[in-house]
C-alpha positions in Angstrom: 82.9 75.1 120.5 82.6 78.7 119.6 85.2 81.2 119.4 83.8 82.8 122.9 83.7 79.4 124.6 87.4 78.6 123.4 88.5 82.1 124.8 86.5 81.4 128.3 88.9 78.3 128.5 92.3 80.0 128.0 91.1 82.6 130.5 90.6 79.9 133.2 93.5 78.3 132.6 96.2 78.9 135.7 99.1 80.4 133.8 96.8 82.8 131.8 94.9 83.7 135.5 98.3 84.8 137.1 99.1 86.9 133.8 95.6 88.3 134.0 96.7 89.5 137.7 100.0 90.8 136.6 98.6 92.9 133.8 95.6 94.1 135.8 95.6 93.5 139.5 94.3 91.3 141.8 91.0 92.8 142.4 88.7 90.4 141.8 85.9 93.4 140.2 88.9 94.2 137.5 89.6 90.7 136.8 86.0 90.2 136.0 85.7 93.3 134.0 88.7 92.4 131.9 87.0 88.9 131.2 83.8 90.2 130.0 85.8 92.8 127.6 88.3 89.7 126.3 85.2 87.4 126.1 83.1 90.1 123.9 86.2 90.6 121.8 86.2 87.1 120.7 82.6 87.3 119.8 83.9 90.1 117.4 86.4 88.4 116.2 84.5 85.1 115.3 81.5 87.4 113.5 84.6 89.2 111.7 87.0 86.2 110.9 84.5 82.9 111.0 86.0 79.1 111.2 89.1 79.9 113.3 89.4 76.4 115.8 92.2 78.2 118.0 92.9 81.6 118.9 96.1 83.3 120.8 95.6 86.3 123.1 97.8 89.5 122.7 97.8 92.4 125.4 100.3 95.5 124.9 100.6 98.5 127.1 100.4 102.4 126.9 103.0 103.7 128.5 103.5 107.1 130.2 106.8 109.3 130.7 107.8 109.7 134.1 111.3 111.7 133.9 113.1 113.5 132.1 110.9 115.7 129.7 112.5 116.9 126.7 115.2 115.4 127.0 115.3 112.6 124.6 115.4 114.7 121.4 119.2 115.7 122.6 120.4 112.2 123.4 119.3 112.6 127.2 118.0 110.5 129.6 114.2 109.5 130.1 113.0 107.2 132.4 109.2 106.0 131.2 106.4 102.7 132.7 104.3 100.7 131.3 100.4 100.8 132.1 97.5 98.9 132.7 95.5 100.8 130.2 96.3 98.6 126.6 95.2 97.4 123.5 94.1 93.7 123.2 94.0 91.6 120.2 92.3 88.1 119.1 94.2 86.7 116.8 94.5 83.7 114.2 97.3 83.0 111.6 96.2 82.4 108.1 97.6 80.9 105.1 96.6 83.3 102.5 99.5 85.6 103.3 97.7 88.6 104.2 97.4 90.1 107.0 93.8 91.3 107.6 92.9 93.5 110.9 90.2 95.2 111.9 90.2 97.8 115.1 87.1 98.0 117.2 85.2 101.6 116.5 86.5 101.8 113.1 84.7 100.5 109.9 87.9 99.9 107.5 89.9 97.0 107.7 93.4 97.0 107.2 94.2 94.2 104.4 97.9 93.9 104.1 99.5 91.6 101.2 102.3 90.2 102.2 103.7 90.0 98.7 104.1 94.1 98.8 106.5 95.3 101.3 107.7 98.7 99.8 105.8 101.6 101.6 102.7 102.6 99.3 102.2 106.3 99.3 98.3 106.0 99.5 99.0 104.6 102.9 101.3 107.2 104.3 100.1 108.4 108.2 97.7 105.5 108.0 97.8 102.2 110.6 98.2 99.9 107.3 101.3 102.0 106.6 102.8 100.7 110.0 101.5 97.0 109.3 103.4 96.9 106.0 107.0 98.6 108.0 107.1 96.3 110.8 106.2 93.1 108.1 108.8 94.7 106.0 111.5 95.2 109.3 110.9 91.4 110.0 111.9 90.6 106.9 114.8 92.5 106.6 116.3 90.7 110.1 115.9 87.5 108.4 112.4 86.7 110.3 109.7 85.1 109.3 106.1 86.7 108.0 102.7 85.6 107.6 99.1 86.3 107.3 97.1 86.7 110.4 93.3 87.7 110.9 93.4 89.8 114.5 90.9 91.9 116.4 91.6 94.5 117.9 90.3 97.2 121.2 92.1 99.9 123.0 91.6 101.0 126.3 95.0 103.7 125.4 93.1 106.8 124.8 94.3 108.9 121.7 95.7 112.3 122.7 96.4 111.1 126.4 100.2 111.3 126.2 99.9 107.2 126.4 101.4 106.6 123.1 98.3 104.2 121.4 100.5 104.4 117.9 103.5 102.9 119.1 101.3 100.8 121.2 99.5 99.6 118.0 103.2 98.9 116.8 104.2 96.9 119.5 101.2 95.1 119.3 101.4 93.8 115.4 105.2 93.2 115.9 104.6 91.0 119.0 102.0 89.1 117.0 104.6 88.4 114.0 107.3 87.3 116.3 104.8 85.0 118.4 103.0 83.6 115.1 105.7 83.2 113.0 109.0 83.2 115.2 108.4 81.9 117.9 108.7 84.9 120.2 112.6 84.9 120.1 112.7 88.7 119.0 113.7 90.8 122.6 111.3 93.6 123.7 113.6 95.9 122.3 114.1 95.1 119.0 110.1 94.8 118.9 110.2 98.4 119.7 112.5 99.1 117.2 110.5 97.4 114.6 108.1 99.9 115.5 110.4 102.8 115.4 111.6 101.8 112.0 107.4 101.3 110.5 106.5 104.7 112.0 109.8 106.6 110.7 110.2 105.3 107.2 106.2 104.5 106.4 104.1 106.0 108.2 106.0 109.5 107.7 106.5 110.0 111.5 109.5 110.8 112.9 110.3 109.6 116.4 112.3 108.1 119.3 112.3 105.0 120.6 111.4 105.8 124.2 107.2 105.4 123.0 108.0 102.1 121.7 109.7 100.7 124.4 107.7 101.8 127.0 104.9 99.8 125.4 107.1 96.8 124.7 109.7 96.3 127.7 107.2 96.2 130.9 107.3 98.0 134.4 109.4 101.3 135.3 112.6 101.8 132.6 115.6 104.2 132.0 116.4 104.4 128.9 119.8 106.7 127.7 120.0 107.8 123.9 123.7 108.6 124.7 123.7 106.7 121.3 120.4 106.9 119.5 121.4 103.9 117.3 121.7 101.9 120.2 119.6 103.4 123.3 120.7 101.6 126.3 117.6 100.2 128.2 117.9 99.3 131.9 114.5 97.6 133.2 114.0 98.8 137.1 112.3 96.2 139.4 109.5 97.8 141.5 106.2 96.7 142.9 104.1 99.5 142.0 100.8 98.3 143.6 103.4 98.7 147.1 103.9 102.4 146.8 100.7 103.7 148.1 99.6 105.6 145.4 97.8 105.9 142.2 99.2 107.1 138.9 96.2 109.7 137.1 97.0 111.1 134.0 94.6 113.7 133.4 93.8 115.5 129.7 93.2 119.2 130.4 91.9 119.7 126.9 93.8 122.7 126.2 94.3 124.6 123.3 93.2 123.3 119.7 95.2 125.8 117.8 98.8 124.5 116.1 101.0 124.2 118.4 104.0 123.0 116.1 105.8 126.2 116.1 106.0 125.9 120.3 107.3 122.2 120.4 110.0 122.6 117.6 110.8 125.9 119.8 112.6 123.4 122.2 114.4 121.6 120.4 115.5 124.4 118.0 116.7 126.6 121.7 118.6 124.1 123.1 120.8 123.1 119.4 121.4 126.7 119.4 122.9 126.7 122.9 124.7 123.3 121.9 126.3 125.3 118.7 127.9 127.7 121.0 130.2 124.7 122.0 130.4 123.2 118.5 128.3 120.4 119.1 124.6 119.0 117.6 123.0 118.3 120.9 123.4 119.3 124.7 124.6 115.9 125.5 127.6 116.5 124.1 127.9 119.4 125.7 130.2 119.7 129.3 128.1 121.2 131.6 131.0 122.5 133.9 132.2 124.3 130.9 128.2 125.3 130.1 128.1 127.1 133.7 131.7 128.4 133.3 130.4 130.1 130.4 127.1 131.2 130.8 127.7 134.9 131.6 128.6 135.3 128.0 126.2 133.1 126.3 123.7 135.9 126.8 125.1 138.0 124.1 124.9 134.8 121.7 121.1 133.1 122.7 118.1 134.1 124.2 118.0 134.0 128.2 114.9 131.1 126.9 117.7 129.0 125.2 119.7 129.5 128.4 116.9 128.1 130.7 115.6 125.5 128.7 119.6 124.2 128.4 119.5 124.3 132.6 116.3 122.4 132.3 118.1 119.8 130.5 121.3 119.1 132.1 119.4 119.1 135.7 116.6 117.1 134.8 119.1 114.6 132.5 120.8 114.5 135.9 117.3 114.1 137.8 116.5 110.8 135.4 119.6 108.9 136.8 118.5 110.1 140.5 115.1 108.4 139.6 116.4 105.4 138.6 118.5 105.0 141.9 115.9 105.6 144.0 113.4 103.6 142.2 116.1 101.1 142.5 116.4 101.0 146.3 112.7 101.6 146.9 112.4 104.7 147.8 109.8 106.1 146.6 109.8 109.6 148.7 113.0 110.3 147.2 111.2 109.5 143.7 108.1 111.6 144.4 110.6 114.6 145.5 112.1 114.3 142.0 109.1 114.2 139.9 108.4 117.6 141.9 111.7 118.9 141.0 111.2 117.9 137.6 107.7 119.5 137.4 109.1 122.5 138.4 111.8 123.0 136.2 109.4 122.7 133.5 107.4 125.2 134.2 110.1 127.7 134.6 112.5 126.7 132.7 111.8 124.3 129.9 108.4 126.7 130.0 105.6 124.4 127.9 102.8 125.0 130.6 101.3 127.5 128.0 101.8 129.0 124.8 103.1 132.6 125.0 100.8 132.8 121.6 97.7 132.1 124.0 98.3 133.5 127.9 95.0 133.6 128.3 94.6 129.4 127.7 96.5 127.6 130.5 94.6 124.3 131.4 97.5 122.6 132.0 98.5 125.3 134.4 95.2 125.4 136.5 95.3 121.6 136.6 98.9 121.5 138.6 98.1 124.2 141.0 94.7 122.1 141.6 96.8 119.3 142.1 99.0 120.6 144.2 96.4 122.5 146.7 94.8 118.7 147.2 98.4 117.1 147.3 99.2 119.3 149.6 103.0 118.6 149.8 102.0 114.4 149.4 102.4 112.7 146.6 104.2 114.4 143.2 102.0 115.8 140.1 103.8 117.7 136.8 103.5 118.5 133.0 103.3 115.1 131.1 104.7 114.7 127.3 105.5 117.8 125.4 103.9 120.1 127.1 101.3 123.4 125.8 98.4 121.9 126.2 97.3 117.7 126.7 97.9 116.2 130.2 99.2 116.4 133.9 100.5 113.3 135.5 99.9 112.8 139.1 101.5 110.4 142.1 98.2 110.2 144.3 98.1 108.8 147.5 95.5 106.1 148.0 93.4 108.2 150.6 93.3 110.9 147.8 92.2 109.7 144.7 88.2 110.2 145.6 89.0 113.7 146.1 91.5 114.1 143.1 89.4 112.4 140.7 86.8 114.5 141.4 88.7 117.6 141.3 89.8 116.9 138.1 86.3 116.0 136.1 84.9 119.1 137.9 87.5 121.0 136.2 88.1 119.4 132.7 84.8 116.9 132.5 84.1 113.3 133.2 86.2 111.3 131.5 89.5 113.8 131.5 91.3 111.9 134.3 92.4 108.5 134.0 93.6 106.2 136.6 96.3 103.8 136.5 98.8 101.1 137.5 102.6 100.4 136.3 102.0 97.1 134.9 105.0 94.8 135.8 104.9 93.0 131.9 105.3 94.5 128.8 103.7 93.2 125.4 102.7 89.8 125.7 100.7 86.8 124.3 98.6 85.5 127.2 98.7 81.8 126.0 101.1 79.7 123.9 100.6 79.8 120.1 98.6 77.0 118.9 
């Protein structure tokens, strides 16, 4: 039996068919579609990797930021879901320990000897960098390693906002706890094996919101009160109940360098937090913040000022989220994504770049959005902000419309439509 034929089984089986629903719905065209991609996949792997008898399927999720923008980088709130849009992996262990993977679309291989585990500086900002950090974090928890021949497709589009690196990471650490640890590693200390690879070898700083979105499954509040130790709450909610489709559409935007306006925000709201004596706004009061605003003027920028507002409302807004969510109210959640959208364009201000009025995609795309919404439904700035994309909360009798609205406006394949998917990263079947 060929490697295709040995996938087509698994795929039948009954426990990998109600997995197959769970990660991407019950329609019966998607289902198929997702079998003819997994079944082509295995035909890759085989002519990749040949004389492989058993194989283990691997599925890990974008994921996309739903509250609390900005705020993670002061130890705020976020509240983030995982998507149906995901990279999927055939995958083998081998003996030779080295771990050999090849992405679809890309000609070079990542070869990874397990023997090295110190970061190599030729790999720096390269995927085998983050290979060699999470094999290296594995070991360092006192988990096992081994080789593995996996390949590899993405559905997570680069530059959408949906976080494909940490997905990638997510992906390779799920594999090593599944081949060689018998899955006993929690989704969140996946995700910080991913955190830790990106960081300290790929070069990359970052949070762990990315990584967990990909690894912990479904709708999620996550607080960085502590950063060591974020404190992730999974929310129970049937997406596919709501009504409504989640687009996330890439406006394009401006190519320029937009570093300067990201590190902006960060650098504005410290400033406001040194007033106090502190590193962040979360340790700042924000009784004693309002007390005192009438002569922070003379110390910050009015910007500082409103950026700060942004962050103690919509750090407030995140916890609203969650309770709604919670209780299944999903007006009440759609009301503060609105709120939340707002206060980013007019106070945490990254709709545009003040360097470039005259480029304001992302700004178009809301008001669009908003005209066909027309007071349904919830649409704001998605990720940092500038340029990139727009998330939307469409209501099922919209999304023709929307869609089309959107690739009018920023070409055929700018928008992208989507489900909260209920599971995280995950093998399909059991390991060999």
């Amino acid at each position: 039996m060929n490697m295709v034929d040995r996938v087509g089984t698994i795929l039948q089986s009954e426990s990998v068919q109600a997995t197959m629903q769970a990660l991407y719905g019950t329609g019966q065209v998607d289902l198929d579609m997702q079998t003819r991609r997994w079944l082509r996949l295995a035909g890759l792997f085989e002519d990749c990797f040949p004389g492989h008898q058993q194989a283990t399927l691997f599925s890990t999720p974008g994921r996309t930021e739903v509250g609390g923008n900005h705020t993670d980088h002061q130890h705020g709130r976020v509240l983030c879901a995982s998507v149906d849009l995901d990279i999927i992996a055939v995958c083998a262990p081998n003996q030779d320990g080295i771990i050999r993977l090849q992405s679809e679309g890309f000609d070079h291989m990542d070869v990874i000897d397990l023997v090295r585990l110190e970061p190599q500086d030729d790999e720096k900002g390269h995927s085998a960098s983050l290979i060699r950090g999470i094999a290296a974090a594995f070991t360092q928890r006192g988990c096992g390693i081994g080789g593995f021949d996996a390949y590899t497709a993405s559905r997570v589009p680069k530059g959408s906002g949906l976080s494909s690196s940490a997905a990638f990471e997510v992906l390779v650490a799920t594999i090593l706890d599944e081949l060689w640890n018998e899955g006993k590693l929690a989704p969140v200390e996946r995700a910080k094996i991913g955190q830790y690879a990106e960081n300290h070898y790929f070069g990359k700083p970052s949070g762990l919101m990315d990584q967990c979105g990909c690894s912990v499954g479904g709708f999620m509040a996550i607080d960085f009160a502590d950063p060591q130790k974020p404190a992730v709450t999974p929310i129970d909610l049937d997406f596919t109940a709501t009504g409504h489709a989640l687009v996330i559409t890439n406006t394009g935007g401006n190519h320029a360098d937009l570093t300067a306006d990201y590190a902006s925000i960060p650098q504005d709201m410290k400033q406001v937090a040194a007033c106090f004596g502190c590193a962040v706004l979360r340790e700042v009061d924000e009784k004693t913040f309002w007390q005192r605003l009438p002569g922070l003027r003379s110390q910050v920028t009015d910007r500082a000022l409103l950026r700060a507002i942004h962050f103690f409302q919509d750090n407030d807004r995140v916890r609203l989220q969650a309770d709604a969510l919670r209780r299944q109210d999903f007006g009440a959640f759609l009301a503060l994504v609105t709120a939340s959208g707002s206060s980013s364009r007019t106070q945490l201000q990254n709709i545009y770049s003040p360097s470039f009025p005259d480029e304001q995609s992302l700004a178009l795309a809301l008001s669009v959005s908003e005209k066909i919404l027309a007071g349904r439904g919830a649409c704001r700035v998605h990720g940092g902000g500038f340029a990139g994309t727009i998330q939307a909360f469409v209501p099922l009798d919209l999304v023709d419309v929307y869609l089309d609205a959107m690739r009018a406006l920023f070409g055929p394949d700018a928008p992208a439509q989507m489900r909260v998917r209920p599971l995280g990263s995950v093998a399909l079947n059991p390991v060999p």
